[in-house]
C-alpha positions as CSV (number, residue, x, y, z in Angstrom):
1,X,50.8,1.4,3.2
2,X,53.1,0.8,0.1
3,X,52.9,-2.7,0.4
4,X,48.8,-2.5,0.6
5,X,49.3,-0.2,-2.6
6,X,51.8,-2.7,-4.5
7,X,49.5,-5.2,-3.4
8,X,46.6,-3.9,-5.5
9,X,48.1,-2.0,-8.5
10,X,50.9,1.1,-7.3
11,X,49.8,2.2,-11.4
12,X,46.4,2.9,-9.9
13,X,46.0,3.7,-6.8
14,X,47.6,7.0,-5.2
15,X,47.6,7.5,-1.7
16,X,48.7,10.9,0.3
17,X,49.3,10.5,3.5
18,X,49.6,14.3,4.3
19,X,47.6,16.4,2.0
20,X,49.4,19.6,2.7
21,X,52.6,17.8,1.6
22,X,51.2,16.5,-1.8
23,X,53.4,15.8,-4.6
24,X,51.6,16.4,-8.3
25,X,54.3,14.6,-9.2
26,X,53.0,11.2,-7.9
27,X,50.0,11.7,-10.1
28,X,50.0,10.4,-13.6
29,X,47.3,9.7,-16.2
30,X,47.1,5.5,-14.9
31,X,45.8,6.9,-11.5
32,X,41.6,6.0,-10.9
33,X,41.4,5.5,-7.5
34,X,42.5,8.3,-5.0
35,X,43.1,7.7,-1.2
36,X,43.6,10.6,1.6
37,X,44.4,9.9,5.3
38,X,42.9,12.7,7.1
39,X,41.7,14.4,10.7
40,X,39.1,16.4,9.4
41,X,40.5,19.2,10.2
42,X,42.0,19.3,6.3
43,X,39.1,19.6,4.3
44,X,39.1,22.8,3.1
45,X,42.2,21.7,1.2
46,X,41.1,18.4,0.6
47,X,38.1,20.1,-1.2
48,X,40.5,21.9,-3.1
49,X,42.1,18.9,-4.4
50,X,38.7,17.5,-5.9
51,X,38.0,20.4,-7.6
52,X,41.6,19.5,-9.5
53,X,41.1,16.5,-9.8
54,X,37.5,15.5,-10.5
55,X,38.6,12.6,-12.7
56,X,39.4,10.7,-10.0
57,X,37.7,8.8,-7.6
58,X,38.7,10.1,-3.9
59,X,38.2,8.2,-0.7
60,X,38.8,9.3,2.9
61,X,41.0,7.1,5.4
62,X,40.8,8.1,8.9
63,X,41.1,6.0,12.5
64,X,38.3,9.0,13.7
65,X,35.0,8.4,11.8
66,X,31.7,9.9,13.1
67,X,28.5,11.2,11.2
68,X,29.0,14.2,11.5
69,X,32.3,13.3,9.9
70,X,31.2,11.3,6.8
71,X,27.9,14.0,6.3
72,X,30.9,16.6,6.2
73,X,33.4,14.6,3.8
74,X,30.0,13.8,1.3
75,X,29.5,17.5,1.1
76,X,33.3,17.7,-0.2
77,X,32.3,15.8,-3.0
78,X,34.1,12.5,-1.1
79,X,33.0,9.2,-2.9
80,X,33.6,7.0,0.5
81,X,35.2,7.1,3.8
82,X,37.2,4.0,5.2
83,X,38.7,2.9,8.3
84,X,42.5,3.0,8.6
85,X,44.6,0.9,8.7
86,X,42.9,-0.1,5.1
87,X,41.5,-3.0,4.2
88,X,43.3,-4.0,0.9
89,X,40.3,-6.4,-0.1
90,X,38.1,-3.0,-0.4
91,X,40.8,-2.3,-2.7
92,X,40.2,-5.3,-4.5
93,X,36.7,-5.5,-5.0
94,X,36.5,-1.7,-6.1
95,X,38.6,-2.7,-9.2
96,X,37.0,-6.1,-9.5
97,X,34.0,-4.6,-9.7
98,X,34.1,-0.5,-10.7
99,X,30.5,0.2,-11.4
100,X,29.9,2.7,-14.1
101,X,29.5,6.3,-12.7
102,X,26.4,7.4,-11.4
103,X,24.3,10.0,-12.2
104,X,25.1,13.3,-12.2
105,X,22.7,15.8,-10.8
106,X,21.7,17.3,-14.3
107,X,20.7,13.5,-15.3
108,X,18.1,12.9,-12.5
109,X,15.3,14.5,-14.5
110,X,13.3,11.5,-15.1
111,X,9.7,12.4,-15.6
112,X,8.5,9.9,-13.0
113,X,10.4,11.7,-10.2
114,X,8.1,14.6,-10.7
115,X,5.5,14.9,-7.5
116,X,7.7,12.0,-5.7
117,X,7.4,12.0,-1.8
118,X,9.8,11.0,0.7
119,X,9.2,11.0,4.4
120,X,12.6,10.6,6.2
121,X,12.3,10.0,10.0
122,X,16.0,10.3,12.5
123,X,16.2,11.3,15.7
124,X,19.5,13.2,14.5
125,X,19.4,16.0,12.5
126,X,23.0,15.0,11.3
127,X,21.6,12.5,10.0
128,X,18.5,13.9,8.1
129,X,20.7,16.7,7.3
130,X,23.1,13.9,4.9
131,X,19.9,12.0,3.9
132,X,18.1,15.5,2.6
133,X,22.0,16.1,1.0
134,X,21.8,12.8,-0.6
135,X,18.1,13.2,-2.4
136,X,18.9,16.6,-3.1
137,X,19.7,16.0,-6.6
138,X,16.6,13.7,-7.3
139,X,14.6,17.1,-7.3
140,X,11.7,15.3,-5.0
141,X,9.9,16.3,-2.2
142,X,10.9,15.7,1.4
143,X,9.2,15.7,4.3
144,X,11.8,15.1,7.5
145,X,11.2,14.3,11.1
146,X,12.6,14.0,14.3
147,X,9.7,12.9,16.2
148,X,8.2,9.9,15.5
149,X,4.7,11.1,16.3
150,X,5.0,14.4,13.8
151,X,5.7,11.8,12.0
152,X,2.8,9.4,11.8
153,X,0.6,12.7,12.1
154,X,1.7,13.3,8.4
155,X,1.5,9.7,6.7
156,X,-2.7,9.5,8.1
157,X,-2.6,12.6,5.8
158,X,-0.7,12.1,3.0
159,X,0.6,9.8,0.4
160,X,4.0,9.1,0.4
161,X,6.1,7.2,-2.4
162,X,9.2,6.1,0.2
163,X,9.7,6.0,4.4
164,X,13.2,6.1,5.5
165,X,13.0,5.1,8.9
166,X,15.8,5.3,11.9
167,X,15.6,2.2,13.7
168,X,16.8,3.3,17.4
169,X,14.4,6.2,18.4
170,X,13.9,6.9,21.8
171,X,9.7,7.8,21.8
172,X,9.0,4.7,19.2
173,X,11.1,2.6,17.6
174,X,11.1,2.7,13.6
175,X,9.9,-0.9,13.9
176,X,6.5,0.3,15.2
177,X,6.0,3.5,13.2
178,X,6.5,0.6,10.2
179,X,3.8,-1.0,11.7
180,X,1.4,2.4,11.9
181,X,1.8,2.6,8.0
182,X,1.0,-1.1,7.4
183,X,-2.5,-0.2,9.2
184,X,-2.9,3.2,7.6
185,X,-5.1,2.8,4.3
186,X,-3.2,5.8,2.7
187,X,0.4,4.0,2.8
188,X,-0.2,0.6,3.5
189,X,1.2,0.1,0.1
190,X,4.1,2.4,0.4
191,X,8.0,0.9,-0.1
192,X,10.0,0.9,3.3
193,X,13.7,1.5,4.1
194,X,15.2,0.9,7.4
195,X,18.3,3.0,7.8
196,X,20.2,2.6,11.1
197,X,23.8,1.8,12.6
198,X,22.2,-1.7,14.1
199,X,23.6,-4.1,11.6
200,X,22.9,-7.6,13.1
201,X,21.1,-10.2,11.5
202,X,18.0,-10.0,13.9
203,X,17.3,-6.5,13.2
204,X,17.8,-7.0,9.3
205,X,15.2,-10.2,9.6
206,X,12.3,-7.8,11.9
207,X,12.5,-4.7,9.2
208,X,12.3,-7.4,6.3
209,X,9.6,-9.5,8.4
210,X,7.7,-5.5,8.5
211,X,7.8,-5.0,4.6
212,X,11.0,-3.4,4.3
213,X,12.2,-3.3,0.8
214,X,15.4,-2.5,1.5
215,X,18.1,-2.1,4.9
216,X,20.5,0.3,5.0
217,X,23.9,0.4,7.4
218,X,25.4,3.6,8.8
219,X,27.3,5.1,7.7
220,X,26.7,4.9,4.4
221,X,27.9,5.6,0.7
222,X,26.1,8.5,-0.3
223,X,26.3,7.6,-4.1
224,X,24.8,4.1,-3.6
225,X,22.0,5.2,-1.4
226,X,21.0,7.9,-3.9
227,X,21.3,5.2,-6.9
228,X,19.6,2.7,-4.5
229,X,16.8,5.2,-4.3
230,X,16.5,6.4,-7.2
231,X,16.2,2.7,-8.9
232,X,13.3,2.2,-6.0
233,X,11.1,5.2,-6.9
234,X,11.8,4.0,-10.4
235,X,10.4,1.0,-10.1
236,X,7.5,1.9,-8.1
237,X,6.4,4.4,-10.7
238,X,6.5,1.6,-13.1
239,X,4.6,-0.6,-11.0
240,X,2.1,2.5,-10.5
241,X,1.5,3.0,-14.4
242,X,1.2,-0.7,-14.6
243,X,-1.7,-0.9,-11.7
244,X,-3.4,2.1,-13.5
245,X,-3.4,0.9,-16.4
246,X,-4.7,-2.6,-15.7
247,X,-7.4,-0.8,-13.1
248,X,-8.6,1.7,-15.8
249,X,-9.1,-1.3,-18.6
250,X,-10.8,-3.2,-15.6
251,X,-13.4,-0.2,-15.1
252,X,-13.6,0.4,-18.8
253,X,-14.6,-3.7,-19.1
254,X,-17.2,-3.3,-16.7
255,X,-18.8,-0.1,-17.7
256,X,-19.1,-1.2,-21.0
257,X,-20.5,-4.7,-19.5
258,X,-23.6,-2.9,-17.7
259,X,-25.2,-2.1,-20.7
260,X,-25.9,-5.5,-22.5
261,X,-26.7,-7.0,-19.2
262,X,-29.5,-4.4,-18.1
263,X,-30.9,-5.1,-21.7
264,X,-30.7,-9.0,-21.0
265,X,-32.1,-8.9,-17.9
266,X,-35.5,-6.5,-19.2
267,X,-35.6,-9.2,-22.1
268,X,-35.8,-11.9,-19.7
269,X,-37.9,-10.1,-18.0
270,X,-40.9,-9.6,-20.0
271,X,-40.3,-12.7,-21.7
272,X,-41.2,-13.9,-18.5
273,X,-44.0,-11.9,-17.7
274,X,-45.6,-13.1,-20.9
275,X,-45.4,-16.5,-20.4
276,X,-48.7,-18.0,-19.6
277,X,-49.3,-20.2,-16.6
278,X,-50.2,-22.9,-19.0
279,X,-46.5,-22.9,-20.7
280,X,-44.1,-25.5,-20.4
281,X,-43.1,-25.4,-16.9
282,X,-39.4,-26.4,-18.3
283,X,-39.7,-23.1,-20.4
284,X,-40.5,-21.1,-17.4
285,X,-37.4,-22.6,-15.1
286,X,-35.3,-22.1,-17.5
287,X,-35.8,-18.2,-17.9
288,X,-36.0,-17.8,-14.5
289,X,-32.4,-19.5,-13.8
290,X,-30.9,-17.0,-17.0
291,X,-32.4,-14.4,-15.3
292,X,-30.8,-15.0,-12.3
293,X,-27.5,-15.5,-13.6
294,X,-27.8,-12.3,-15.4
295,X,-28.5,-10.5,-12.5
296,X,-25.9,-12.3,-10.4
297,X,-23.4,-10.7,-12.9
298,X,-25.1,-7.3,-12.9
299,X,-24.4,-7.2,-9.1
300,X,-20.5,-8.5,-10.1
301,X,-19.8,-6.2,-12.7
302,X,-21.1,-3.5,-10.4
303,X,-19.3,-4.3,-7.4
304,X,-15.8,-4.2,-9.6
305,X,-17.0,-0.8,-11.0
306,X,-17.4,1.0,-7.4
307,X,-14.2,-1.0,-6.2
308,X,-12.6,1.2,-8.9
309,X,-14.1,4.5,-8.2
310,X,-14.0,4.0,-4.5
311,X,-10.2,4.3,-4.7
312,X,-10.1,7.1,-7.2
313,X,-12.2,8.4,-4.8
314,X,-15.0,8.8,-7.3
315,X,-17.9,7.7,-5.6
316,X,-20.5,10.8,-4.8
317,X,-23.3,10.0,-2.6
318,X,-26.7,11.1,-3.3
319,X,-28.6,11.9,0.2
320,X,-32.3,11.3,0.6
321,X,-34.9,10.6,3.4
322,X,-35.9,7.1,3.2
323,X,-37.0,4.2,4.7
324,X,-34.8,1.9,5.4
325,X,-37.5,-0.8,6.0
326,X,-38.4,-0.4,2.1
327,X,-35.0,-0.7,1.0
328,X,-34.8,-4.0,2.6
329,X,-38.0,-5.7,1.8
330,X,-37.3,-4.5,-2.0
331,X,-33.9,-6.5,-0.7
332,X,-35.5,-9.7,-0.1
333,X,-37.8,-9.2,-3.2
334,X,-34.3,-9.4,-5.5
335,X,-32.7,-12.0,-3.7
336,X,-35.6,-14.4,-3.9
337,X,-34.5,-16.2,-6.6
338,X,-31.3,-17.0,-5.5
339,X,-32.9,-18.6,-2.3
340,X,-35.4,-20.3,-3.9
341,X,-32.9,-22.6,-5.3
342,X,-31.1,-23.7,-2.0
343,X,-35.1,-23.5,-0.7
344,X,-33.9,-21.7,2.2
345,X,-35.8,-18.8,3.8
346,X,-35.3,-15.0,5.0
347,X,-37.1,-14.0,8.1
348,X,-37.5,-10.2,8.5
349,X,-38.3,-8.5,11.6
350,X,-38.5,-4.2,11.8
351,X,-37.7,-3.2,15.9
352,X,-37.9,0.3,15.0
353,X,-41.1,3.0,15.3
354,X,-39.5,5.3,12.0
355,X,-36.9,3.8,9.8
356,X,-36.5,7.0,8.0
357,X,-33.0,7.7,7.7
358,X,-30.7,10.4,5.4
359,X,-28.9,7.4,2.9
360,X,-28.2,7.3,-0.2
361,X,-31.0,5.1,-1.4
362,X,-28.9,2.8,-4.3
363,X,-25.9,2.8,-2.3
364,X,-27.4,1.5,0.7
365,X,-30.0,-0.8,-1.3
366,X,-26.3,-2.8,-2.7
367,X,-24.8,-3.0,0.7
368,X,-27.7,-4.9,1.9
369,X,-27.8,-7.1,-1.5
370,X,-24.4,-8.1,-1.1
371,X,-24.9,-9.3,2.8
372,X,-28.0,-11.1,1.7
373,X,-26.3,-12.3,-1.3
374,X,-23.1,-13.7,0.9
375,X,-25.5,-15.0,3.3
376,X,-27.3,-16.7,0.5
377,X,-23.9,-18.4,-1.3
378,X,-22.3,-19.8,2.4
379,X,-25.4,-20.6,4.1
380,X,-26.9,-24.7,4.2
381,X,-29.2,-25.2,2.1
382,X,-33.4,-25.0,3.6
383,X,-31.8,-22.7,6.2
384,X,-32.9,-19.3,7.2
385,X,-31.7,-16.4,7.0
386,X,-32.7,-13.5,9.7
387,X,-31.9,-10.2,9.1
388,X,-33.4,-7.1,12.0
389,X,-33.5,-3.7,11.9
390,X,-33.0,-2.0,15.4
391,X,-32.0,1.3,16.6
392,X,-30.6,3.6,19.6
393,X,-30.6,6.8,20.5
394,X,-28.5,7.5,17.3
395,X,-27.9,5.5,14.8
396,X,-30.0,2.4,13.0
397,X,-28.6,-1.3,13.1
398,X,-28.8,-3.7,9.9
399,X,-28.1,-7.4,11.3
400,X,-27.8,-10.0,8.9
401,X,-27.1,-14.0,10.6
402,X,-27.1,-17.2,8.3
403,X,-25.9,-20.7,9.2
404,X,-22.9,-22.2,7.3
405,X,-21.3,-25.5,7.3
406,X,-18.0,-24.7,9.1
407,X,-17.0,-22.3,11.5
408,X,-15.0,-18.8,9.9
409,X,-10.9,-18.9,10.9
410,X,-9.7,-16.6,13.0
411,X,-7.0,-15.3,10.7
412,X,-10.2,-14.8,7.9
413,X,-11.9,-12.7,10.4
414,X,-9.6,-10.1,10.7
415,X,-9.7,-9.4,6.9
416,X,-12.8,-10.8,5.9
417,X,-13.8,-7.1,4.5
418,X,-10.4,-6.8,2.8
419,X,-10.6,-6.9,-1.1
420,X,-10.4,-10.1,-3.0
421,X,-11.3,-12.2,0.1
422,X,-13.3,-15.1,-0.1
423,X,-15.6,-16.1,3.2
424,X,-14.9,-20.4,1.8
425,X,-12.8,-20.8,-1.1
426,X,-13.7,-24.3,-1.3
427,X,-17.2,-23.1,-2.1
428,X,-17.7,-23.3,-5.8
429,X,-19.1,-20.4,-7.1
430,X,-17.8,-17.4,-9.4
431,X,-17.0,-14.8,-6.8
432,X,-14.4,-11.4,-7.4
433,X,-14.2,-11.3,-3.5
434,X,-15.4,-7.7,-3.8
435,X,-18.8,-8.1,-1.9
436,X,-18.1,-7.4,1.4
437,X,-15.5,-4.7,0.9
438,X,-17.7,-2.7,-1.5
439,X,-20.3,-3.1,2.1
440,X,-17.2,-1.7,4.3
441,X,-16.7,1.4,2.0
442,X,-20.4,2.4,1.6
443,X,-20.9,1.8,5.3
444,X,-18.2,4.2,5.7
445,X,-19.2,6.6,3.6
446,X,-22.3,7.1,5.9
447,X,-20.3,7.7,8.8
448,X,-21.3,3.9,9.7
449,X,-19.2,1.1,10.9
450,X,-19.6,-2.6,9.9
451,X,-18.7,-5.2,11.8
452,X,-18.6,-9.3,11.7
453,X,-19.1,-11.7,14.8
454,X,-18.6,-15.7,14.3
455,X,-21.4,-17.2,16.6
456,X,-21.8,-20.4,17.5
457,X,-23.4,-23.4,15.8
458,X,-21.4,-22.0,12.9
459,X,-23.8,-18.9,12.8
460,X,-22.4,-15.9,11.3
461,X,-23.7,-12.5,12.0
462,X,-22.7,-9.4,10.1
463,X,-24.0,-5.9,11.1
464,X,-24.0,-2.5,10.1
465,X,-24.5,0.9,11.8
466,X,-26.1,3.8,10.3
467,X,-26.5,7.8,12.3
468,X,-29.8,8.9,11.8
469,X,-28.7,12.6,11.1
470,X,-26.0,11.4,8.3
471,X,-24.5,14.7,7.2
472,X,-25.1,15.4,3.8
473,X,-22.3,15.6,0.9
């Protein structure tokens, strides 16, 4: 051991083999680093000795390290625990590169942790015990499981800011809980941490391949994992003002849009309606195409308004008895001008007896505008578009099929009702990719489910299911 210690700097480094036998004399004003062999069975006095001595940074050297061990040194106040016999390059690269100290307890008062969430999930309560330790002073919430489906119970419920996953759990892995947040709407967004004693490539690669942020080997130093989170949840909370702030100037764009668009349109509208049928036809065309751009944008500016205040959770439904037969022949009626330029057709046909069902009439009446609108832009032209209304026992059934040029991939399927997805990019029209995810959320509002089905001869058939006895909000 003295020749590890003159290898590094003896001015430096103390180390006490025996802490029961320790010299003060051996300890002068050069010393920084601090390293005790130990059993474990010493702590008590070893805890003694940082009290003394908390200018120095203390490490543990022992040929006997467990969890239970480390979780037990860390609540001493120990910095690290090595193996022994040391390595002298961890030496080395402590003093090549001494970070500045971290944060004390009193200095994690940030105003962004306020309201933080953590959900920690171990099979070992060791383990959760150290993690819960190691956040303690971050002054955040945690939520810590042992069972992996308590677990995934809780993040279907609530919004968490960080996971902290255990790889190696008997029930279900971590890998797969990972994979029940990516599919939860609540946290598909939320940062991931694998923490576990598996430290091979392959495992690091599959938790990065999941959306992991971050991997974690046991054990670990309690000091970097607290910075290491604390630097996370920092810069998610950044990322968080930066998305609110952009969403609310978004809604604040398109509110304020709505207003000189309505009045174009009823300008348009009865400059129209005065125009003589002896006019210049030219006149005529050309109002009706501004019209219909103007109202192509009104249904753009209001499909990026509800996408805001569906996930603020703002949108209020308004229940009424109506018939949804109406709603879609006042449908077609809009959309008419928007197929009258690619001359194509839209064949209706009503199955039901009584279409009367509890909706909320504008709601509803947008859905079906942006499935006729979709099936408008990505249909041939001088093709027709069929739309049905059936019904069972319980609910009513919207069906909407037009023919495109190409078939839909496979991969677009799966999140064709995601938001900012385009059905063809390589069609060129303006399009926020909103249309169809504004339908999903309605739909779902109504206790409906919407669905999409690639035919074939490139047909494409999207459907929605309403319960006639909706309950009301």
């Amino acid at each position: 051991m003295n020749n590890l210690i003159n290898e590094v700097d003896n001015n430096k480094v103390l180390y006490i083999e025996n802490i029961n036998e320790f010299d003060r004399n051996q300890l002068t004003a050069n010393k920084k680093l601090c390293i005790i062999k130990t059993n474990f069975r010493d702590l008590a006095q070893i805890k003694n000795f940082c009290n003394a001595y908390n200018n120095l940074d203390i490490w543990l050297t022992s040929e006997n390290i467990t969890r239970k061990n480390i979780f037990a040194a860390n609540s001493c106040g120990i910095k690290n625990v090595i193996n022994y016999p040391i390595d002298s390059q961890v030496i080395l690269e402590y003093f090549k590169c001494k970070p500045q100290e971290s944060k004390s307890a009193t200095q994690f008062n940030e105003e962004f942790l306020k309201n933080k969430r953590i959900l920690i999930l171990d099979d070992n309560i060791l383990n959760i015990e150290l993690l819960e330790e190691t956040l303690a002073p971050l002054n955040i919430d945690i939520h810590s499981f042992l069972k992996p489906q308590e677990a995934i119970e809780s993040l279907k419920k609530i919004k968490y800011d960080l996971f902290l996953l255990d790889i190696m759990i008997p029930e279900i892995s971590g890998f797969d809980v990972a994979q029940v947040i990516k599919s939860t709407e609540l946290n598909k967004n939320t940062p991931i941490i694998f923490i576990s004693a598996l430290s091979d490539a392959e495992n690091k690669i599959t938790g990065y391949n999941l959306g992991s942020i971050a991997y974690i080997e046991k054990p670990f130093n309690i000091n970097v994992v607290q910075s290491q989170i604390y630097n996370i949840l920092k810069s998610k909370s950044l990322q968080d003002a930066l998305e609110e702030t952009k969403e609310t100037f978004l809604a604040m764009v398109t509110h304020d849009l709505k207003t000189p668009i309505n009045a174009e349109i009823c300008a348009l509208e009865i400059l129209l309606k005065n125009k003589t049928s002896g006019t210049d036809d030219f006149e005529r065309e050309l109002i009706c195409d501004m019209l219909s751009a103007s109202k192509y944008m009104k249904n753009l500016v209001e499909n990026l308004l509800l996408k805001y205040k569906s996930e603020k959770n703002e949108i209020i439904l308004q229940f009424e008895q109506y018939p949804l037969e109406n709603i879609i022949r006042k449908c077609i009626e809009e959309i008419h001008y928007l197929t009258q330029d690619k001359e194509q057709k839209i064949s209706f046909r009503n199955h039901t007896k009584d279409s009367i069902c509890n909706v909320d009439y504008i709601e509803i009446k947008r859905t079906i505008n942006n499935l006729l609108t979709n099936a408008n832009q990505y249909s041939i032209p001088k093709s027709t578009i069929t739309i049905e209304l059936k019904d069972t026992e319980f609910d009513f059934i919207v069906e909407i099929i037009n023919k495109s040029d190409k078939e839909c991939s496979k991969n677009l399927k799966q999140d064709i009702f995601e938001k900012f997805v385009q059905y063809n990019k390589n069609t060129k029209t303006i399009n926020t990719g909103l249309g169809l995810y504004i339908c999903k959320k309605i739909v779902e509002l109504h206790h409906g489910e919407i669905h999409y089905e690639a035919m074939t001869g490139c047909k494409n058939k999207f459907w929605f299911t309403l319960p006639k006895s909706a309950p009301q909000k």
